[in-house]
C-alpha positions in Angstrom: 26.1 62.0 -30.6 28.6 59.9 -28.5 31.3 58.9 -30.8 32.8 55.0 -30.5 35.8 54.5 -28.5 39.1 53.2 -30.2 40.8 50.1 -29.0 43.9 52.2 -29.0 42.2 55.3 -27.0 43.5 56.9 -23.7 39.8 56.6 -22.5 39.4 53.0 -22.9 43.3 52.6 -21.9 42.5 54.0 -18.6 39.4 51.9 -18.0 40.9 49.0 -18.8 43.4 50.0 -16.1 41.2 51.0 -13.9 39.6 47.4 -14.1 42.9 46.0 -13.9 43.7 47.5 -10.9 40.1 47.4 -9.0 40.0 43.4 -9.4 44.0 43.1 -8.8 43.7 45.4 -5.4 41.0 43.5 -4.3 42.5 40.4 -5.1 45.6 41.6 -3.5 44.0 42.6 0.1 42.2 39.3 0.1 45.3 37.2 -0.4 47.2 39.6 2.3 44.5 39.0 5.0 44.6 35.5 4.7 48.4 35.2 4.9 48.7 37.5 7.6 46.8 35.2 10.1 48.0 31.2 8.1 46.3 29.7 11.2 43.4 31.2 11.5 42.6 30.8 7.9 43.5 27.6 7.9 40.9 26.5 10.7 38.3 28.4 9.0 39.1 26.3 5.3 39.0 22.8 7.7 35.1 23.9 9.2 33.7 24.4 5.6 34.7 21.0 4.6 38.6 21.6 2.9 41.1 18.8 3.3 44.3 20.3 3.8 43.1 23.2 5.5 46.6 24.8 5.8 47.4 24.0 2.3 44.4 26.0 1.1 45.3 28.7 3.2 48.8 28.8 2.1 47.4 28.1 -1.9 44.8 31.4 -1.5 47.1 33.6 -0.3 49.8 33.0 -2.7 47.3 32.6 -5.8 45.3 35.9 -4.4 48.5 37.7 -4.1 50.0 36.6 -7.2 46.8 36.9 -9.3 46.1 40.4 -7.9 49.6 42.0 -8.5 49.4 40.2 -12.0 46.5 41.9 -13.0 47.7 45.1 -11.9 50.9 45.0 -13.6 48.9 43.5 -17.3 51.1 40.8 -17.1 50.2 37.1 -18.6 46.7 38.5 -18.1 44.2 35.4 -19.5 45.7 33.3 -16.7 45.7 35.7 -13.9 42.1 36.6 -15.1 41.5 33.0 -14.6 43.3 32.7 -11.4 40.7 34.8 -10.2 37.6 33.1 -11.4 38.8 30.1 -10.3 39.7 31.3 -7.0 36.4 32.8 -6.5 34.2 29.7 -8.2 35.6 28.1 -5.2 34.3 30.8 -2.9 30.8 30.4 -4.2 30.5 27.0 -4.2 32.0 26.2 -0.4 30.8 29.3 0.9 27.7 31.7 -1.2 25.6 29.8 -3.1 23.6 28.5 -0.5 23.3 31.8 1.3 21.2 33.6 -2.0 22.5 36.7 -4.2 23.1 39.5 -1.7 26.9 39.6 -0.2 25.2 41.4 3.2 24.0 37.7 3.8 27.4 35.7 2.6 25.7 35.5 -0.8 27.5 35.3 -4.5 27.0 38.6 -5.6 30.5 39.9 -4.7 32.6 36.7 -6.2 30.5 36.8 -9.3 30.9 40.1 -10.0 34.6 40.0 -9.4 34.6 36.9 -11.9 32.6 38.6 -14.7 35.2 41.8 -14.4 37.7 39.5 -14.6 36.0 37.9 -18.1 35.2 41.3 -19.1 39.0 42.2 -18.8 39.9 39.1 -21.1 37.9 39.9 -23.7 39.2 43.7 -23.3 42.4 43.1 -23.7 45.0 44.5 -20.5 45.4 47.7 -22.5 48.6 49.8 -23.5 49.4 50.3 -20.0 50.3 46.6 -19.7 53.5 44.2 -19.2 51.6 42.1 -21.5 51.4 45.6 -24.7 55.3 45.5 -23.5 55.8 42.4 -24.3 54.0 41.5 -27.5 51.7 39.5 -25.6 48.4 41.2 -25.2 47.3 40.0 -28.9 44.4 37.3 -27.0 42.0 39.1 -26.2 38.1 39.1 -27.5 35.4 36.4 -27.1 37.6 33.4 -27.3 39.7 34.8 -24.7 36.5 35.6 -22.3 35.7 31.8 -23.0 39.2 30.4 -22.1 39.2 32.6 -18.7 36.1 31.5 -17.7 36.2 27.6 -19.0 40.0 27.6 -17.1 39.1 29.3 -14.1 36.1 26.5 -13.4 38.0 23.6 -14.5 40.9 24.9 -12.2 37.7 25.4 -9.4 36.3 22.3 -10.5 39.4 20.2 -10.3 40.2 21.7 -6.6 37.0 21.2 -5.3 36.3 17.5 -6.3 40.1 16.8 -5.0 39.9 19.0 -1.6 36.1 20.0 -0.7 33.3 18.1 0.6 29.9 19.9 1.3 30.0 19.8 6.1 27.0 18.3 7.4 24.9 20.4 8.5 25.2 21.5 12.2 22.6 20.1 14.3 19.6 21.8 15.9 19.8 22.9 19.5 17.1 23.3 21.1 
């Protein structure tokens, strides 16, 4: 018979690391490849309908970056958590949605599971392994916590999109 982890456990401290540090990484490469080529970003944010192109490309990076290392290090947690679902509401809604579930087609498979970890880690807690446990910060945690991640994050995505996106006509048919 399996016997219930503790809050305080090493095993559940090491998944909750382990989560940290999956979703912070990947955060973390995402923001790095967009900074590395500013440009390039940029003219890909202006031909899916961003204002500000450059801006956005600037405002991932750093946000990707930030949120990323944030997570890794357990540090102010609920907001980098919801850096991240915000960040990646914005991804499905300019980008995935219309291309179905499966990422092998630009679908929202990938950003919504990166979201929901992100939740999940909210309502975990970022674990004694945190600057938050350091701190005496880590005490929000549970389902109130998973609500306020997710209701900030798609505000935040909200609020950017109605301010910077609008849905590109569609490209015309050649025949």
């Amino acid at each position: 018979m399996a016997r219930k982890a503790r809050t305080g456990s090493t095993g559940v401290g090491v998944a909750r690391f382990l989560l940290r540090t999956a979703v912070g990484g990947t955060m973390i490469a995402h923001g790095v490849k967009h900074g590395r080529s500013l440009k390039g970003t940029a003219g890909w944010f202006g031909s899916i309908g961003f204002k500000q192109p450059m801006l956005q490309a600037r405002t991932s990076a750093v946000v990707e970056i930030g949120s990323g290392a944030a997570l890794i290090a357990g540090a102010a947690t609920p907001l980098a958590a919801s850096a991240v679902v915000g960040t990646l509401t914005v991804a499905a809604r300019s980008v995935h949605i219309p291309n179905g579930f499966f990422i092998n087609a630009e679908g929202w498979e990938y950003v919504a599971n990166l979201s929901v970890a992100s939740i999940a880690l909210a309502a975990l807690g970022p674990g004694g392994w945190s600057v938050d446990r350091a701190l005496g910060t880590d005490r929000f945690s549970g389902p109130r916590a998973a609500l306020f991640v997710a209701g900030l994050g798609i505000g935040g995505a909200a609020a950017q999109l109605a301010t910077f996106w609008s849905k590109p006509a569609p490209k015309p048919v050649t025949a």
